[in-house]
Structure formats: structure tokens, C-alpha cells
C-alpha positions in Angstrom: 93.3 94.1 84.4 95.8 93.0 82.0 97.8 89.4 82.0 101.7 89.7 81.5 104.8 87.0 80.7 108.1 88.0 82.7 110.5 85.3 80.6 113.6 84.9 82.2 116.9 85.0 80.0 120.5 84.3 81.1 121.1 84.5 84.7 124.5 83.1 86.4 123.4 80.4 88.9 125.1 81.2 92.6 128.6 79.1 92.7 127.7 76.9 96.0 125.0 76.0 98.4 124.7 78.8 100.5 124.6 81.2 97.9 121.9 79.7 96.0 119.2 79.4 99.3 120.4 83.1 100.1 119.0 83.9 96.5 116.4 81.8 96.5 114.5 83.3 99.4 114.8 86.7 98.1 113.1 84.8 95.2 110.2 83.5 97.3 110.1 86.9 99.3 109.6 88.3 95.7 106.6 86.2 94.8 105.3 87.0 97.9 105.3 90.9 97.2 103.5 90.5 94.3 100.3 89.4 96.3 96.8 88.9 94.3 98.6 89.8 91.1 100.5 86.4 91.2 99.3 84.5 88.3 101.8 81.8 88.1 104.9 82.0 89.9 108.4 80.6 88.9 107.6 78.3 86.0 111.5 76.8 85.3 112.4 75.1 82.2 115.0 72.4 80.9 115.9 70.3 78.3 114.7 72.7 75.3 114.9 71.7 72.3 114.7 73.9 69.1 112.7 72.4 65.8 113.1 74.1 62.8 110.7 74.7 60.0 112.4 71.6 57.5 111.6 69.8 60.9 115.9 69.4 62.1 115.5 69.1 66.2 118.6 70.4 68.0 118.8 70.2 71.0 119.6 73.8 73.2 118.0 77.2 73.2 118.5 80.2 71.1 116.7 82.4 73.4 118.3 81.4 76.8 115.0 81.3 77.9 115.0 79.7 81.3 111.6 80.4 82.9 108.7 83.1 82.7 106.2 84.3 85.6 102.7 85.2 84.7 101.2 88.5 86.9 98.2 90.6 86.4 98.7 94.2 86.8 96.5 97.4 85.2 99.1 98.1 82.9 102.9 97.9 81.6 104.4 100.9 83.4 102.9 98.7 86.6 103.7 95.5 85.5 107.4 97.0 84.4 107.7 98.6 88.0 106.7 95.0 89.8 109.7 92.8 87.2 112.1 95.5 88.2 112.8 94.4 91.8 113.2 91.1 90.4 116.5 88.9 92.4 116.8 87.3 88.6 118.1 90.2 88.0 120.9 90.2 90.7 122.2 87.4 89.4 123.1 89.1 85.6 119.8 88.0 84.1 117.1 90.0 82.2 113.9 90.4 81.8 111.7 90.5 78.6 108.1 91.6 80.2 105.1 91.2 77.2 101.2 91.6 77.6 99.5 88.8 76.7 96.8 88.7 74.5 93.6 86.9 74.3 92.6 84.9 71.2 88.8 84.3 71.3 88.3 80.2 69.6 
């Protein structure tokens, strides 16, 4: 079984309150479809910085990477097929989905 990154890019947050625990539990409800081949759920990020190779920080994102999820699955039409009932991307964001690979060391 192979290990694969779901990185979460863009997204519009919901405007108020309600909105956002609406999308939220269709979030969790999500995560809880994917059973056994949960790696690590919802893994948010925030206050990226980018360092370049003179060694310049700024601070931002060029990516608009703003999370990633970590499933299992026997392959990337599976893992493609689990990403695309995603609620991330009801709310205008996309989905890069990778296999990762395993460096032996």
C-alpha cells in the first residue's frame, strides 16, 4: 500500500460563524470516510515563511499551501477517487495529490 500528500491550496474561508461549523463537519465527516487509510488528518499551517537560496526570508507563501492530509491507499486512481469528495474543494480550493516516496538512510 502506497503513502500519499493531499496539500491543500487556496480555499475561501466561510464569511461567518455558522458557515464555517457547517463546513467544518462535512470536514470531520470526510476524515471519517476515509477509515483505516487515515494517515494524518488535517495538518493546517500558518505563518510561512519563504527563504531563498542567497538566504532573504520573506515572509508569505508562493504556493498558497495551507495544509496537506497524509492517506494510504493501493494506488493513485484510489487515492485520486478518495481527495475528490474532498469539502476543501467546496470552498474554491484544490488539491495537488503526490505519492510519497521512501528514502532508505
Amino acid at each position: 500500500m502506497a503513502t500519499f500528500i493531499l496539500v491543500y491550496l487556496g480555499g475561501n474561508q466561510p464569511s461567518d460563524p455558522e458557515e464555517g461549523k457547517k463546513h467544518f463537519e462535512k470536514y470531520r465527516e470526510w476524515l471519517g470516510s476515509l477509515g483505516d487509510a487515515l494517515v494524518s488528518p488535517a495538518n493546517p499551517l500558518k505563518d510561512t515563511n519563504v527563504i531563498t537560496p542567497d538566504g532573504q526570508v520573506a515572509a508569505g507563501s508562493k504556493t498558497e499551501m495551507s495544509g496537506f492530509t497524509v492517506i494510504q491507499a493501493d494506488s493513485m486512481l484510489i487515492a485520486l477517487e478518495m481527495s475528490k469528495t474532498c469539502p476543501f474543494l467546496e470552498i474554491g480550493g484544490t488539491l495537488e495529490v503526490s505519492e510519497m516516496m521512501r528514502m532508505d538512510g
